[in-house]
C-alpha positions as CSV (number, residue, x, y, z in Angstrom):
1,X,-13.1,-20.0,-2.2
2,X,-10.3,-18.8,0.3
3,X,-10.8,-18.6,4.2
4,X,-11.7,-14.9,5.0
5,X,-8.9,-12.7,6.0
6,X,-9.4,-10.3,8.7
7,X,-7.4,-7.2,7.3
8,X,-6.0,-4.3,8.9
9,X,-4.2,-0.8,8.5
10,X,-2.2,0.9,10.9
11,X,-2.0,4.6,10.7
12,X,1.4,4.8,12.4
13,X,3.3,8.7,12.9
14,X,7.3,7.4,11.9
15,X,10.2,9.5,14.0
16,X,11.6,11.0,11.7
17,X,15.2,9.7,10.7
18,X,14.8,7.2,14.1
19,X,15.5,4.1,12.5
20,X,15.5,2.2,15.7
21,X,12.3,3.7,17.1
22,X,10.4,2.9,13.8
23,X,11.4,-0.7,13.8
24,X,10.0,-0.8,17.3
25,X,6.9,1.4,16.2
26,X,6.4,-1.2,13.7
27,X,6.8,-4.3,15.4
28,X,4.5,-2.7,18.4
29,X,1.9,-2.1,15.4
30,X,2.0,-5.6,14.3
31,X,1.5,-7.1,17.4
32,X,-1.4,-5.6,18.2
33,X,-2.9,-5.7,15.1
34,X,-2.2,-9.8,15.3
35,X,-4.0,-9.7,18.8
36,X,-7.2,-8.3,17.3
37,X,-7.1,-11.1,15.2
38,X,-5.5,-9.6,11.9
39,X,-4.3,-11.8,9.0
40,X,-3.1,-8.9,6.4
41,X,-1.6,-6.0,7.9
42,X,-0.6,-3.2,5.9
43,X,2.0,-0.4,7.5
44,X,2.3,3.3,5.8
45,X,4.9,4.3,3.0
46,X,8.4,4.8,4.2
47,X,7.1,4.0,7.9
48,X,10.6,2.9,9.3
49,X,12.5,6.2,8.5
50,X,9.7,9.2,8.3
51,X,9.4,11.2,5.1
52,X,10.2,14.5,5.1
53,X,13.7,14.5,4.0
54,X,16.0,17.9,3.4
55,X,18.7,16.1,2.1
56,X,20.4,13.0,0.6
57,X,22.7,11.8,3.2
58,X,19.4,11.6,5.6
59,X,18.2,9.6,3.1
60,X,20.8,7.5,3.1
61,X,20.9,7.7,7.0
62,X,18.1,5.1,7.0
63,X,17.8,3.2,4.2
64,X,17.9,-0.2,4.5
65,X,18.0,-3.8,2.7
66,X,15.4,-6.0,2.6
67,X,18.1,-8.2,4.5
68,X,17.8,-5.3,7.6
69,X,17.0,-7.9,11.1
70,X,13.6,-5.6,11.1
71,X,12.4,-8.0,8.7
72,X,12.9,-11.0,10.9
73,X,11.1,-9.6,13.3
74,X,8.1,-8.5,11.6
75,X,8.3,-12.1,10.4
76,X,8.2,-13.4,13.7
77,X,5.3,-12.0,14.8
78,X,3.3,-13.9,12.5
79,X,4.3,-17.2,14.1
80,X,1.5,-19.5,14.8
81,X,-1.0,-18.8,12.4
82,X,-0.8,-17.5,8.5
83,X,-0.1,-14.1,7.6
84,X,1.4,-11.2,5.8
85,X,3.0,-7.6,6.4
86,X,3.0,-4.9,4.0
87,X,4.9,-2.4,4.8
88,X,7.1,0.8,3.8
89,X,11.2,1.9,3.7
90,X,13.9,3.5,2.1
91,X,15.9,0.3,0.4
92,X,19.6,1.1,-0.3
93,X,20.6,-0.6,-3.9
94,X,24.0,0.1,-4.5
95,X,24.5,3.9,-5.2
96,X,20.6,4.6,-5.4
97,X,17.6,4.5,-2.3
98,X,14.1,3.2,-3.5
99,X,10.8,4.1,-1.6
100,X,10.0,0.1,-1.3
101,X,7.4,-2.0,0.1
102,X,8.6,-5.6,1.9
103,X,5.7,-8.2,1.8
104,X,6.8,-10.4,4.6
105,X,5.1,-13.7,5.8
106,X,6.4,-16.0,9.0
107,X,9.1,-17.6,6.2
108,X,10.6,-14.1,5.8
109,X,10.5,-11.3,2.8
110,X,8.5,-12.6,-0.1
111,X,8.8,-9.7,-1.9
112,X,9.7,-6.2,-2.7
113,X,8.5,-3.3,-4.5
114,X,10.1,-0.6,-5.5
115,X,7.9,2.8,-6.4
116,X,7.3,3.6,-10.0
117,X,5.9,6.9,-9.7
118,X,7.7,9.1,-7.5
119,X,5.8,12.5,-6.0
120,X,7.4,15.8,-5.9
121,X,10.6,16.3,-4.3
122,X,11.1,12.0,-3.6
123,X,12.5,12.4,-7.2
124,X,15.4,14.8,-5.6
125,X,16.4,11.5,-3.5
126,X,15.0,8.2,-4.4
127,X,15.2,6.4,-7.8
128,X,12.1,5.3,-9.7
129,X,11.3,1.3,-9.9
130,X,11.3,-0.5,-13.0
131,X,9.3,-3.4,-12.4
132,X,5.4,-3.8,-11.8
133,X,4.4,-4.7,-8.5
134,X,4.6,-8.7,-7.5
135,X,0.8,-10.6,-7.0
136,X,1.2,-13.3,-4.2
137,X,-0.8,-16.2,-3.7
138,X,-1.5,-16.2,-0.2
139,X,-3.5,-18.9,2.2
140,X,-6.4,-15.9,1.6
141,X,-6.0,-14.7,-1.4
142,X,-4.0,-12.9,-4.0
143,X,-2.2,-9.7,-2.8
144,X,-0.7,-7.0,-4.9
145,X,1.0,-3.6,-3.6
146,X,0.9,-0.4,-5.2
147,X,2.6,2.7,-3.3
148,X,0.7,6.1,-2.9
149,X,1.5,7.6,-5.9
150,X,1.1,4.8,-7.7
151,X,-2.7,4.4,-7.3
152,X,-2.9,8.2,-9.3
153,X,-2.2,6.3,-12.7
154,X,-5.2,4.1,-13.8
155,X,-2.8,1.3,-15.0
156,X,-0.9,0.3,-12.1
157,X,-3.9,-1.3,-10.2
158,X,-5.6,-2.4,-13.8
159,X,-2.3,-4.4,-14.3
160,X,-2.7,-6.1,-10.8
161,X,-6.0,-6.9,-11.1
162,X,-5.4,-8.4,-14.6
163,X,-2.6,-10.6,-13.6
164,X,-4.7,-11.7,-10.4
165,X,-4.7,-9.8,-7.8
166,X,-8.0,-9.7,-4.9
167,X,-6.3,-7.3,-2.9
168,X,-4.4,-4.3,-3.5
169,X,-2.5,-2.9,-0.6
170,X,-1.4,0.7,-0.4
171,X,1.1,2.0,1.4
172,X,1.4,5.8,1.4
173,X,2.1,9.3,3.1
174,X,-0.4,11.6,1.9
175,X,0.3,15.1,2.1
176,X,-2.6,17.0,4.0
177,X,-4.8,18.9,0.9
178,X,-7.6,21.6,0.8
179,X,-10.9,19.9,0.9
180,X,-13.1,23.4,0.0
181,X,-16.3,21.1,-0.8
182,X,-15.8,19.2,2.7
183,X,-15.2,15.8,0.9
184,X,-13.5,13.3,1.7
185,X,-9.9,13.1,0.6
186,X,-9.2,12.7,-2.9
187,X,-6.7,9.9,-2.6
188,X,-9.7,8.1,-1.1
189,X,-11.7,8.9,-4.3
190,X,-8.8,7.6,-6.2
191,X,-8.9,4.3,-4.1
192,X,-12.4,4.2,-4.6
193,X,-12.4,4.2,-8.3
194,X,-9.8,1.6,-8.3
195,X,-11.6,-1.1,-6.5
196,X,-14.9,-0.5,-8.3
197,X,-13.3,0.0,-12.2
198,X,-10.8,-3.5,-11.2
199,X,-13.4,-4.7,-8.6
200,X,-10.7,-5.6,-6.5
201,X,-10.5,-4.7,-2.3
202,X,-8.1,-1.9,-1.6
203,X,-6.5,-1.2,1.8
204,X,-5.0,1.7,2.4
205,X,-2.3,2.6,5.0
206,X,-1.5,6.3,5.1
207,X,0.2,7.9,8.0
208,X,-0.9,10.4,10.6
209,X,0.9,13.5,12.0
210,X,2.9,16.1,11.4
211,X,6.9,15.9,10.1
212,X,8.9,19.2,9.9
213,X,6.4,21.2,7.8
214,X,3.9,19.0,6.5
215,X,0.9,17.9,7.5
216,X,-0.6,14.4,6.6
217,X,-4.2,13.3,5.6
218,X,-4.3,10.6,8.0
219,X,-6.7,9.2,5.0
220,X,-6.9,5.2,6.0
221,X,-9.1,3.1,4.6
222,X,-9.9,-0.4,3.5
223,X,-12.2,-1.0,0.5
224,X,-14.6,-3.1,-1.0
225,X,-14.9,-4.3,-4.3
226,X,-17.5,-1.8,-5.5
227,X,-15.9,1.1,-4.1
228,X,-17.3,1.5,-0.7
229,X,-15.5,1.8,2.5
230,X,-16.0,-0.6,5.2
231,X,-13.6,0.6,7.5
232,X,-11.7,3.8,8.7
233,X,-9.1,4.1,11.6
234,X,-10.8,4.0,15.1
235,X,-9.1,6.0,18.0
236,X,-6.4,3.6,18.2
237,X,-5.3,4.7,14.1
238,X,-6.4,1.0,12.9
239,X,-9.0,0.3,10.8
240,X,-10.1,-3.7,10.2
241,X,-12.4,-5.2,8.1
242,X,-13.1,-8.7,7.7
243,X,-12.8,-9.7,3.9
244,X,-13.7,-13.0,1.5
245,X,-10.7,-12.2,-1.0
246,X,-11.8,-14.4,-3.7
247,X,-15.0,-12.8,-4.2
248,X,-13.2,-10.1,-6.1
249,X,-12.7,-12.5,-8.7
250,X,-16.9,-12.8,-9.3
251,X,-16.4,-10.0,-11.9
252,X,-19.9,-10.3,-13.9
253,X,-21.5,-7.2,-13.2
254,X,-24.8,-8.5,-14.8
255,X,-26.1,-11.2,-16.9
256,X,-24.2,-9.3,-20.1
257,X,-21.6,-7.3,-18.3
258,X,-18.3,-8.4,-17.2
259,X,-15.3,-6.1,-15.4
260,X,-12.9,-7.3,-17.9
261,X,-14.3,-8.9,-21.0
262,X,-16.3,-5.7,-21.2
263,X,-13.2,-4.1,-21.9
264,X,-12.3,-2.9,-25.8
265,X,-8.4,-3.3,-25.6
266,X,-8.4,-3.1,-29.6
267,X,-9.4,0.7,-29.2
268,X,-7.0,1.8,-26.7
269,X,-3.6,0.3,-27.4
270,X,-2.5,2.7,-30.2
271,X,-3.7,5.8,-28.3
272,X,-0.5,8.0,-27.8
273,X,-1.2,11.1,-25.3
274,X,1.2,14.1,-26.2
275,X,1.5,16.9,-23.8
276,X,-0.2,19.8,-24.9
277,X,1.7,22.6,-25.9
C-alpha cells in the first residue's frame, strides 16, 4: 500500500493570450492548493494561455517548451514534501503547437503529453499527439493523464489502467452544453464511466468562465473508483479529496468477477467499425 494522497483540482479562468498572468495564476493556484495540504494537483487544459483562439499566430503567441522557467517554478513549490503538478499549455515543437500536459515534481518536468484527440476547431491550430499518455510511479501511486477529449474514447483510459495507472488526471476546457434533463454534465458521466469500467480514480480539472464567446462547464471533479464523486469545487474553485491510490489496483469485483480478467480480448480485436454510409 501507498501513503494516501490528498488530491486536488483547481478550476482556474486563464487570461486569455496573458502568458505572464497565467504563469502567475498558476503558481498562485499551486500554492494554495500545497497549503491545504495537497499532494496531486491537477490545473485545467491549456491553463497558461486561454483557449479560445481566432487565429494561428495567437497560438503561437503563447506556446511554450516544456523547458519555459514556468516549469521551475511550479516545481518549486513542491519543495519540502512529495508531490506532483498536472497541468495544461500550448507546447511549440518545431513548426507545429500541441495542446500538452507537463507532469512536474520538485526534480522538474517528468513528463509530457501531447493530445491525441483534438476537439473542433483545436484541429485548425494544434497538431494531434502520437504517443499514449506516460504512467508515473509516484511516492502515492501511479498517475496517468488523459486531456479532455481524450476521455470521450473508451480506449485511452482502458490503456492507462492496463499499463498501471491508479489515477487518471484530466485536464480539460469543457465547452458549456445544454443539460435539458437537468443532469449533471456529460463529461462528468464520461468520467464516471471511466473510473468504474477501469476502476481507477479520476480527477478532473476543467476551467471556469467565460473567453470571447464561449462559455465553460466549470464541470470539476474528482472520482472514485466505482464512479462516484467525492468532491466538486467549493467557492474557492478547488475541489480535494483525500485518496488511497493503490486501492484501485483491488480489481475483484466479487468472488468470480474481476475488472480485467473478466474481459474477452479474443472477441474484440478483429472488430473493424466502418462509418456508415
Amino acid at each position: 500500500m501507498t501513503a494516501p494522497a490528498t488530491v486536488a483540482v483547481v478550476q482556474l479562468a486563464p487570461r486569455l493570450l496573458d502568458l505572464d498572468a497565467n504563469v502567475e495564476l498558476s503558481v498562485h493556484a499551486i500554492e494554495t492548493a500545497r497549503e491545504r495540504g495537497a499532494d496531486v494537483i491537477v490545473l485545467p487544459e491549456l491553463c497558461l494561455s486561454g483557449y479560445m483562439f481566432e487565429t494561428a499566430a495567437e497560438v503561437r503567441s503563447c506556446a511554450i517548451t516544456a523547458a519555459h522557467p514556468v516549469f521551475a517554478r511550479w516545481a518549486a513549490a513542491l519543495e519540502g514534501a512529495p508531490g506532483l503538478v498536472v497541468g495544461g499549455f500550448a507546447e511549440r515543437s518545431g513548426a507545429d503547437v500541441h495542446i500538452s500536459a507537463a507532469l512536474v515534481d520538485a526534480s522538474g518536468v517528468r513528463a509530457v503529453y501531447r493530445k491525441t484527440h483534438l476537439w473542433n476547431r483545436e484541429k485548425r491550430f494544434f497538431a494531434p499527439g502520437t504517443e499514449l499518455p506516460p504512467v508515473l510511479d509516484t511516492p502515492f501511486g501511479r498517475v496517468s493523464v488523459l486531456i479532455c477529449y481524450d476521455l470521450e474514447f473508451p480506449e485511452m483510459a482502458r490503456s492507462a489502467a492496463l499499463r498501471g495507472a491508479d489515477l487518471i488526471t484530466v485536464p480539460t476546457n469543457w465547452a458549456l452544453d445544454q443539460r435539458p434533463y437537468g443532469d449533471e454534465p456529460p463529461q462528468v458521466m464520461l468520467a464516471r464511466a471511466a473510473a468504474r469500467t477501469n476502476h481507477v480514480y479520476v480527477a478532473c480539472a476543467d476551467r471556469a468562465g467565460r473567453e470571447r464567446d464561449q462559455d465553460f462547464t466549470g464541470g470539476s471533479a474528482i472520482i472514485d473508483t466505482a464512479g462516484w464523486v467525492l468532491s466538486l469545487p467549493r467557492a474557492d474553485q478547488m475541489a480535494v479529496a483525500e485518496l488511497s491510490l493503490s486501492t484501485a489496483r483491488e480489481r475483484q469485483l466479487s468472488g468470480v468477477n474481476h475488472v480485467f480478467a473478466d474481459r474477452r480480448p479474443e472477441l474484440y480485436t478483429d472488430i473493424e467499425v466502418r462509418q456508415a454510409g
